[in-house]
C-alpha positions as CSV (number, residue, x, y, z in Angstrom):
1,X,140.6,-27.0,-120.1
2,X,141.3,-23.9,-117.4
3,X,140.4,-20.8,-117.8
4,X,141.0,-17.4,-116.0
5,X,138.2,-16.2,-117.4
6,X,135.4,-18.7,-116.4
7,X,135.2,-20.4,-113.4
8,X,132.6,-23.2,-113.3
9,X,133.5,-24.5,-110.0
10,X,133.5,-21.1,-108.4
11,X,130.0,-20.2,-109.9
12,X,128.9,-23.6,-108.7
13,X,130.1,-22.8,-105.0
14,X,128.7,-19.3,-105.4
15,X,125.0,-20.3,-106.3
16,X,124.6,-23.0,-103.8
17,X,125.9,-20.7,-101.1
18,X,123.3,-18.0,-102.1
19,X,120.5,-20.8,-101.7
20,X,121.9,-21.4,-98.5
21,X,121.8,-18.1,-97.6
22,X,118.6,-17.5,-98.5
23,X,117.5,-20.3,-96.8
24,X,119.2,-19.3,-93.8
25,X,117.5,-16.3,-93.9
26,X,114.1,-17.6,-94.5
27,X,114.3,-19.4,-91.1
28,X,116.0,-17.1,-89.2
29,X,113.1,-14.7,-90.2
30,X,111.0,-17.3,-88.8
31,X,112.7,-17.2,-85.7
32,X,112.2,-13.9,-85.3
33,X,108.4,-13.6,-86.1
34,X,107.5,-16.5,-85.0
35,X,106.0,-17.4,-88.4
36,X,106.3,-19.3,-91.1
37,X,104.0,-17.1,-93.2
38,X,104.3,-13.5,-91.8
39,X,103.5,-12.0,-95.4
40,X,101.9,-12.2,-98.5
41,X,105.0,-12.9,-100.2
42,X,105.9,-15.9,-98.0
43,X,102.2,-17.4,-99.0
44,X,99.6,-15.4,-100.2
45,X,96.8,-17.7,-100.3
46,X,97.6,-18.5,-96.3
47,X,98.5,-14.8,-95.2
48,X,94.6,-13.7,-96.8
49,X,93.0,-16.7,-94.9
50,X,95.0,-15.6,-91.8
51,X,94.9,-12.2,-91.8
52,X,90.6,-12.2,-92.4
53,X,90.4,-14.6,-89.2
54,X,92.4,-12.4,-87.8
55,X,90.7,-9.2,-87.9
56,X,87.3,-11.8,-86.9
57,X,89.0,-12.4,-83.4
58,X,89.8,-8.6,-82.9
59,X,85.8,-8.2,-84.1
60,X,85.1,-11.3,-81.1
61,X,86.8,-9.4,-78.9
62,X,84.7,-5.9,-78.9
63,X,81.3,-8.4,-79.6
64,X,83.0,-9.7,-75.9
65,X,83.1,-6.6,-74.2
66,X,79.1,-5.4,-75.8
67,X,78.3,-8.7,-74.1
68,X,80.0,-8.2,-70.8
69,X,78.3,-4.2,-70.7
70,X,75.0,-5.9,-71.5
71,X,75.2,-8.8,-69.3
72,X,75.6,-5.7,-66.5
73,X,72.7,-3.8,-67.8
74,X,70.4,-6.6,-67.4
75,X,72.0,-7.9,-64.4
76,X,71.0,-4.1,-62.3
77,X,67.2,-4.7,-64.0
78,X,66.5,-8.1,-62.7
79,X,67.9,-7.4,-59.4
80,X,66.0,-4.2,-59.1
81,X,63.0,-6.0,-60.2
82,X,63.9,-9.2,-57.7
83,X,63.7,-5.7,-54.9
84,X,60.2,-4.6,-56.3
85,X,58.7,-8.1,-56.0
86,X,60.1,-8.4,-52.5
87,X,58.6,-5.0,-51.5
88,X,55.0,-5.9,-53.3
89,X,55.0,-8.9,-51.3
90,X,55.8,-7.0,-47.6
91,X,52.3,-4.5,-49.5
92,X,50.5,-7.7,-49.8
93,X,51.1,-9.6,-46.5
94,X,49.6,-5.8,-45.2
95,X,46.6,-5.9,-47.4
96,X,45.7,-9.5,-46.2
97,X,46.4,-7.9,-42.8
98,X,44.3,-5.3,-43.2
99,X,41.3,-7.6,-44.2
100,X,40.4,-8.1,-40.3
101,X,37.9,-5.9,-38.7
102,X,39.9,-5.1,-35.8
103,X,43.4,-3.2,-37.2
104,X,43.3,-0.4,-38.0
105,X,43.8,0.7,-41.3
106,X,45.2,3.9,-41.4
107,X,48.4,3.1,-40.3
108,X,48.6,-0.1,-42.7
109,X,47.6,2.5,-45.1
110,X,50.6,5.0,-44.4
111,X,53.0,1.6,-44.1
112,X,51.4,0.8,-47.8
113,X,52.7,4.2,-48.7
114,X,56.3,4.0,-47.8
115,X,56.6,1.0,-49.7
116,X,55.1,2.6,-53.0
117,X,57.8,5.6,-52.2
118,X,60.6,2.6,-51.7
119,X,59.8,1.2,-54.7
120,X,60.3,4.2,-56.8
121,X,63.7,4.9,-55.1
122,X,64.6,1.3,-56.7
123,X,63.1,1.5,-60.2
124,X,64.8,5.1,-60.5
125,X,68.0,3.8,-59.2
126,X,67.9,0.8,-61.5
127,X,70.2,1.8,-64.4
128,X,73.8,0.9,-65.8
129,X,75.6,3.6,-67.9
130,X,72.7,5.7,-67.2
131,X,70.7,3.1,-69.5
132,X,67.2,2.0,-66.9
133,X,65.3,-0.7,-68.4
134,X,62.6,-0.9,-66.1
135,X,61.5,2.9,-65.5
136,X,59.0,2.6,-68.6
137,X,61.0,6.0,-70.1
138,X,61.1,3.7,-73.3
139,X,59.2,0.1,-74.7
140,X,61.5,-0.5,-77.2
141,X,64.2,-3.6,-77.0
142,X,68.0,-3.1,-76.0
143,X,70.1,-4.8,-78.4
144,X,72.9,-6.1,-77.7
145,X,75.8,-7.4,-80.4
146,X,76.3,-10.7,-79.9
147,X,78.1,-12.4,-83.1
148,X,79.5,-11.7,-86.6
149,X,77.9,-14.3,-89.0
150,X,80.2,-15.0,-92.4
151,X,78.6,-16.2,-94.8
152,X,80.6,-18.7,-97.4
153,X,80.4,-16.1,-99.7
154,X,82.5,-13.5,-97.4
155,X,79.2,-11.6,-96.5
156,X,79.2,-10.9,-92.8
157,X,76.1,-10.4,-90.9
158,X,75.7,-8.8,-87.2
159,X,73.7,-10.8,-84.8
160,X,72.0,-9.3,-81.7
161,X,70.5,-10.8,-78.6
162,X,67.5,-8.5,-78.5
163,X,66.4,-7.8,-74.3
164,X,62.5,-7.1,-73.9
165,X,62.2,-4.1,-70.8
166,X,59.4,-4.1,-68.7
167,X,57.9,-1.0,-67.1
168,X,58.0,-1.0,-63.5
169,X,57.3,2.8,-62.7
170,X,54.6,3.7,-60.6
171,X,54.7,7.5,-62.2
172,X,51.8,6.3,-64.4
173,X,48.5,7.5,-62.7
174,X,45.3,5.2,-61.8
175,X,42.5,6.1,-59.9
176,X,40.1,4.6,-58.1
177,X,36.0,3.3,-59.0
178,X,33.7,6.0,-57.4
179,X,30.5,3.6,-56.6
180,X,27.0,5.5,-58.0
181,X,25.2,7.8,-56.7
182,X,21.7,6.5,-57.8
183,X,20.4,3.0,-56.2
184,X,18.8,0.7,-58.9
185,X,16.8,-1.8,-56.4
186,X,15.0,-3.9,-59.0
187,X,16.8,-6.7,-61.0
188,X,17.5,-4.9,-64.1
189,X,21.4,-4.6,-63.3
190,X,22.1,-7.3,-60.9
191,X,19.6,-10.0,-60.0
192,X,20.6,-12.1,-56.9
193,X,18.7,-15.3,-57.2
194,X,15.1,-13.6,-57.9
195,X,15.7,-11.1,-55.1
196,X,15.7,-7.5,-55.5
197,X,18.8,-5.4,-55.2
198,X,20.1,-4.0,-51.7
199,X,17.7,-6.5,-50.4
200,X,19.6,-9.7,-48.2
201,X,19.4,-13.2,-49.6
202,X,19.6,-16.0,-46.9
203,X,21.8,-19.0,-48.3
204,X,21.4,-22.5,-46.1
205,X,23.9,-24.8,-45.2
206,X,25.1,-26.6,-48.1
207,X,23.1,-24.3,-51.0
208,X,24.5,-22.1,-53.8
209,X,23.1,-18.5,-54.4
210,X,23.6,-17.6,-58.2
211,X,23.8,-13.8,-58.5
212,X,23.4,-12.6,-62.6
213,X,24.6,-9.8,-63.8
214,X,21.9,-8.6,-65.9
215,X,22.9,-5.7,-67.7
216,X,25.9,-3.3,-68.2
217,X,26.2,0.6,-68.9
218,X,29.2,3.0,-68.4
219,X,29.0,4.1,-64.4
220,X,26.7,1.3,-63.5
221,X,27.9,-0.3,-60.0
222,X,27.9,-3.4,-58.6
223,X,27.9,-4.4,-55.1
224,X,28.4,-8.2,-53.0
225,X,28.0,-8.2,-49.5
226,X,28.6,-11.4,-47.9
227,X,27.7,-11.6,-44.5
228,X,28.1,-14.4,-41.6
229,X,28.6,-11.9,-38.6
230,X,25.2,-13.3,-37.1
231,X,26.5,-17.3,-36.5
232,X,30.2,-18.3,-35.2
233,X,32.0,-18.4,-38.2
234,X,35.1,-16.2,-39.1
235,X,34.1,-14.7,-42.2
236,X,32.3,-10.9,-40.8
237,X,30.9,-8.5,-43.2
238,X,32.9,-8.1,-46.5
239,X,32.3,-5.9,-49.1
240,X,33.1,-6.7,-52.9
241,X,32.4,-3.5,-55.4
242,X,32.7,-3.0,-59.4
243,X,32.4,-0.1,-61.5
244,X,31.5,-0.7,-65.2
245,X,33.8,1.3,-68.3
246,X,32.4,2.0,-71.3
247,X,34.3,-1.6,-72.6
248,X,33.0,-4.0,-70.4
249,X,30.7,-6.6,-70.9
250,X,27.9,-8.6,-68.1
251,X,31.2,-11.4,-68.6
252,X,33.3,-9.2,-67.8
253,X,32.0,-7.8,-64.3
254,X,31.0,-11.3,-63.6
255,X,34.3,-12.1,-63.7
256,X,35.8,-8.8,-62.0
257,X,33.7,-9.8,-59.3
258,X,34.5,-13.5,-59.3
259,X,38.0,-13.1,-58.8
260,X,37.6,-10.6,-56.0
261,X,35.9,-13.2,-53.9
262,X,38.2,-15.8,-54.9
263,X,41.3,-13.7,-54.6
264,X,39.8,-12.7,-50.5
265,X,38.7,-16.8,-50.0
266,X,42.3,-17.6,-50.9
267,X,44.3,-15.1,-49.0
268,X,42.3,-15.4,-45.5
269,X,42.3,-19.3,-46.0
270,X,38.3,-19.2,-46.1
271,X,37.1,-22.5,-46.9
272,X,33.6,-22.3,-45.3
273,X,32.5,-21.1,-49.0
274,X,33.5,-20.4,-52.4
275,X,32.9,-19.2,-55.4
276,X,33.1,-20.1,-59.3
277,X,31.5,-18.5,-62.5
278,X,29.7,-19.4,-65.5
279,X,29.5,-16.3,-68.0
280,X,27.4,-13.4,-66.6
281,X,26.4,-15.6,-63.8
282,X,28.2,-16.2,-60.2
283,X,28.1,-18.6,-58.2
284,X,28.8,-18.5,-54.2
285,X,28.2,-21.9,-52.5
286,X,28.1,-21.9,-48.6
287,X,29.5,-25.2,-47.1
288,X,29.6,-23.3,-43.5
289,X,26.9,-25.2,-41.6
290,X,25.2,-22.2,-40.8
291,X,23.5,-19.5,-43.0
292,X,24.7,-17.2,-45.4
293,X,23.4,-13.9,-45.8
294,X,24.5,-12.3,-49.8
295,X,23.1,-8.9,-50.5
296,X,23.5,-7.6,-54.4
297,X,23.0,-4.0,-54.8
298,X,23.5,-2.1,-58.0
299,X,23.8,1.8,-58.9
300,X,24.0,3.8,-61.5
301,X,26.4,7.2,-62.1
302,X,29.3,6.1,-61.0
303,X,32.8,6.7,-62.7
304,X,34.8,3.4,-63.4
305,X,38.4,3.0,-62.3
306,X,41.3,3.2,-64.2
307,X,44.3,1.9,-64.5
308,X,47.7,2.5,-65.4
309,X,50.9,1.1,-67.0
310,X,53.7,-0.8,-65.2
311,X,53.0,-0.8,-61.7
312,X,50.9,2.3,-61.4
313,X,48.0,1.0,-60.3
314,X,50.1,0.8,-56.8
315,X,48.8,4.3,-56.9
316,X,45.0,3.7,-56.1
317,X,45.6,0.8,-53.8
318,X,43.3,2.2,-50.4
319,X,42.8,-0.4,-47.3
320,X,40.5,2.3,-45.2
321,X,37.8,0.6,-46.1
322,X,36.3,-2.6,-46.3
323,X,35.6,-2.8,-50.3
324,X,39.0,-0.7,-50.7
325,X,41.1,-3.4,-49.0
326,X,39.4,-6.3,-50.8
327,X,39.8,-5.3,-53.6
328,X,43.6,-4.4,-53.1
329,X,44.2,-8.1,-52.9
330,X,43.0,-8.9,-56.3
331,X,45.4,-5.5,-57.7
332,X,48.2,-6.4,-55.9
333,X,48.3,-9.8,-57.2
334,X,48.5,-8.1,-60.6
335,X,51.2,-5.9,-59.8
336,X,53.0,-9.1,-58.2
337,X,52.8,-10.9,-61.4
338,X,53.9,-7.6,-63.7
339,X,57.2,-7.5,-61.2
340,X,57.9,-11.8,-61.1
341,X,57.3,-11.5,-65.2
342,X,59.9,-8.6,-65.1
343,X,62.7,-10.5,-62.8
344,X,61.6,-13.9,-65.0
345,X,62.3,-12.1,-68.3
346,X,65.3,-10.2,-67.4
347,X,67.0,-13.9,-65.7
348,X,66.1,-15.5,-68.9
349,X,68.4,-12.7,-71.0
350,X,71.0,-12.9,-68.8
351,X,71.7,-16.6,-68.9
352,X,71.3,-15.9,-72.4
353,X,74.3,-13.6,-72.7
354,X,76.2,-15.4,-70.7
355,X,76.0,-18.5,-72.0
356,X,76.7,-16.2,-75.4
357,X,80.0,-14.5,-73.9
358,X,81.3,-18.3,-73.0
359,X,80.9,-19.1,-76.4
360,X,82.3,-16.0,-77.8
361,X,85.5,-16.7,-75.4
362,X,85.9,-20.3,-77.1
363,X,85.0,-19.3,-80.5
364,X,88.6,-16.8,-79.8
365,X,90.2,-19.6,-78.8
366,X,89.2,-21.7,-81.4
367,X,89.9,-19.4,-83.9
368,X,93.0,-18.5,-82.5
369,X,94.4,-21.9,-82.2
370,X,93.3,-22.2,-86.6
371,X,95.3,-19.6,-87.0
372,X,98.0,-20.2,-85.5
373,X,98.2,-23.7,-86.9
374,X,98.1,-21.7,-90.3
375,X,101.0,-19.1,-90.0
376,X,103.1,-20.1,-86.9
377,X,106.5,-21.4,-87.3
378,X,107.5,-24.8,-86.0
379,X,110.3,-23.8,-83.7
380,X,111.4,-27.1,-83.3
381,X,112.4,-27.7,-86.6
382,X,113.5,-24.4,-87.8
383,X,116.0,-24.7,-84.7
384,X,117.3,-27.9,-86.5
385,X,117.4,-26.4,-89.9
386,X,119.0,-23.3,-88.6
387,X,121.9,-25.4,-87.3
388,X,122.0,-27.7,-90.3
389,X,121.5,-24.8,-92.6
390,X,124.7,-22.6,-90.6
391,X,126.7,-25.7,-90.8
392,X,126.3,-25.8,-94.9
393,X,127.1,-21.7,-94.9
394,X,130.4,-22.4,-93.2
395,X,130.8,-25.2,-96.0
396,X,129.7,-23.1,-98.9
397,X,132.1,-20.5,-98.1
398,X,135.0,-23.1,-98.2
399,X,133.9,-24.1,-101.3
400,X,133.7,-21.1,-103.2
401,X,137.0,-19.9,-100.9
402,X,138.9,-23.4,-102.6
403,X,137.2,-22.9,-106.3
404,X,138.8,-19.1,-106.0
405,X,142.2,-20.2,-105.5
406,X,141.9,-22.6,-108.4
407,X,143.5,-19.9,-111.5
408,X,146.3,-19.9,-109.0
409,X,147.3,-22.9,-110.0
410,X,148.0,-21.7,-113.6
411,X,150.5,-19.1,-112.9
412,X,152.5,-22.4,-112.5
413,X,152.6,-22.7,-115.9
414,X,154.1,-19.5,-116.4
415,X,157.0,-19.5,-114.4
């Protein structure tokens, strides 16, 4: 039966071209965007996914650019400190010049100086956006952010790479032992094998003068003179002094006054003797072939040094005088290690955030690349359905163009 007033055939062509069209429209929007989901509406489930990565990349990017500042920050510290430990090793090759008899020290002295004033200039100088992480203004750790941690659970977390500074300054204020006044010539505070204090102890060939400390007090003083300026050998007079705090112990001075020795043996290459320690007592072997002359002398009312933070004890460093230049080599092997600790700890967090950015710069990537598998539109075959799906528009239309013209037919009847 034909109607004029329903047209299957026509409401047939009509529907299938509005799929088509729609279709159509769904790709060519792909085209366009790029995507095959560019909104909720096209899949939710896939746009949420998407669009949280996507606002994780933007996060990696700014957690990219705290790493780069940081990575510069740390980068000016260890190459100032890298500077400092050069400069305290030009100050120590002129302590261990100034050991020698004949140089004269005033001049090393005033040398010494200009290198304390250098290495200010570089610690002060040391800073990145004003941030100085070696000028000892503050002890606390820089972070830096380094990650965003998500949790299963959606919970995200910041992560930071935390950079220990180290206090290189030489603003903090030491001063020097002042030996005592008052002579204490009896064994009571140093006993040198049996043989009073101040008074000269001869030490044979091949023999080993043990020197005790006996007691300690606030301002008492010790004194080791070792002496070979009466045979051939290359040693002279040298001096070795400690003043006693109110925290030390008979171990403690023993030691103090150990290292001294050992610290001047080592640095003039001295091998005609040496030295070693067994709690309170020390021990000075002579392996010269010729005699030794070791002279313990104690004191008491003298004012113990002190010492300062970072590299401040740079401050009471004094080569004038014999005991002054000895015992600059055992301070300035302190200060060495503080600075080679500095430039060791500040390499470490570099590498560190380094290796952090290069991962940071992958993770992007990575992340990126999920992404973009998730949402982006397989050109390829929306090119093929776009020419497949234009081809069935042009159809459609005839269709519902030849299912139009059908009513036509029954004017026929009419004529």
């Amino acid at each position: 039966m034909s109607s004029i007033l329903t047209n299957n055939s026509a409401m047939v062509a009509l529907d299938t071209l509005r799929n088509i069209n729609k279709d159509l429209a769904s790709v060519q929007n792909q085209i366009s965007t790029g995507k095959s989901v560019s909104s909720a509406k096209d899949n939710a489930a896939i746009w949420a996914i998407s669009t949280v990565m996507s606002t994780d990349v933007e996060s990696f990017k700014q957690i990219s650019d705290s790493l780069n500042l940081g990575s510069s920050t740390v980068g000016v510290a260890r190459v100032a400190s890298e500077k400092v430990t050069e400069l305290l090793q030009d100050m120590k090759e002129l302590i261990v010049t100034a050991q020698g008899a004949n140089v004269d020290r005033t001049k090393i002295q005033t040398e010494i100086g200009e290198i304390r004033e250098n290495i200010a200039s570089v610690v002060g100088a040391a800073q990145f956006n004003g941030l100085n992480l070696v000028d000892g203004s503050s002890s606390a750790d820089m972070q830096i952010l380094s990650s965003l941690d998500r949790s299963s659970s959606g919970t995200v977390t910041a992560a930071f790479i935390d950079v220990a500074r180290h206090d290189l300054s030489i603003s903090n204020t030491a001063t020097g032992a002042t030996f005592g006044g008052t002579a204490v010539t009896d064994t009571s505070i140093i006993n040198n094998g049996g043989t009073n204090a101040g008074t000269a102890a001869t030490v044979a060939d091949a023999a080993t003068q043990n020197i005790t400390i006996a007691a300690v007090a606030d301002g008492n003083s010790y004194r080791i003179v070792l002496d070979d300026s009466a045979t051939t050998n290359s040693l002279g007079q040298r001096t070795f002094e400690y003043v006693a705090g109110t925290d030390d112990s008979v171990n403690s001075v023993a030691a103090n006054l150990a290292n001294q020795i050992s610290t001047f043996f080592a640095a003039t290459g001295e091998t005609n003797y040496s030295v070693s320690r067994s709690d309170d007592v020390i021990s000075i072997t002579n392996s010269s072939g010729a005699n030794l002359s070791v002279t313990a002398a104690s004191a008491t009312g003298g004012t113990a040094g002190t010492s300062a933070g970072g590299l401040g004890n740079v401050s009471s460093i004094d080569v004038t005088t014999d005991a002054g230049a000895t015992a600059a080599l055992t301070s300035i092997e302190s200060l060495l290690q503080t600075s080679i600790d500095a430039a060791a700890g500040f390499g470490s967090s570099q590498t560190r955030i380094e290796n952090q950015t290069d991962f940071v710069s992958s993770l992007i990537d990575s992340m990126t690349s999920g992404i973009g598998g998730l949402v982006d539109a397989d050109m390829e075959a929306a090119s093929a359905k776009l020419q497949a799906l234009q081809v069935q528009q042009q159809l459609g239309v005839q269709s519902l163009s030849i299912a139009n013209q059908a009513p036509q037919t029954l004017l026929s009847l009419f004529r």
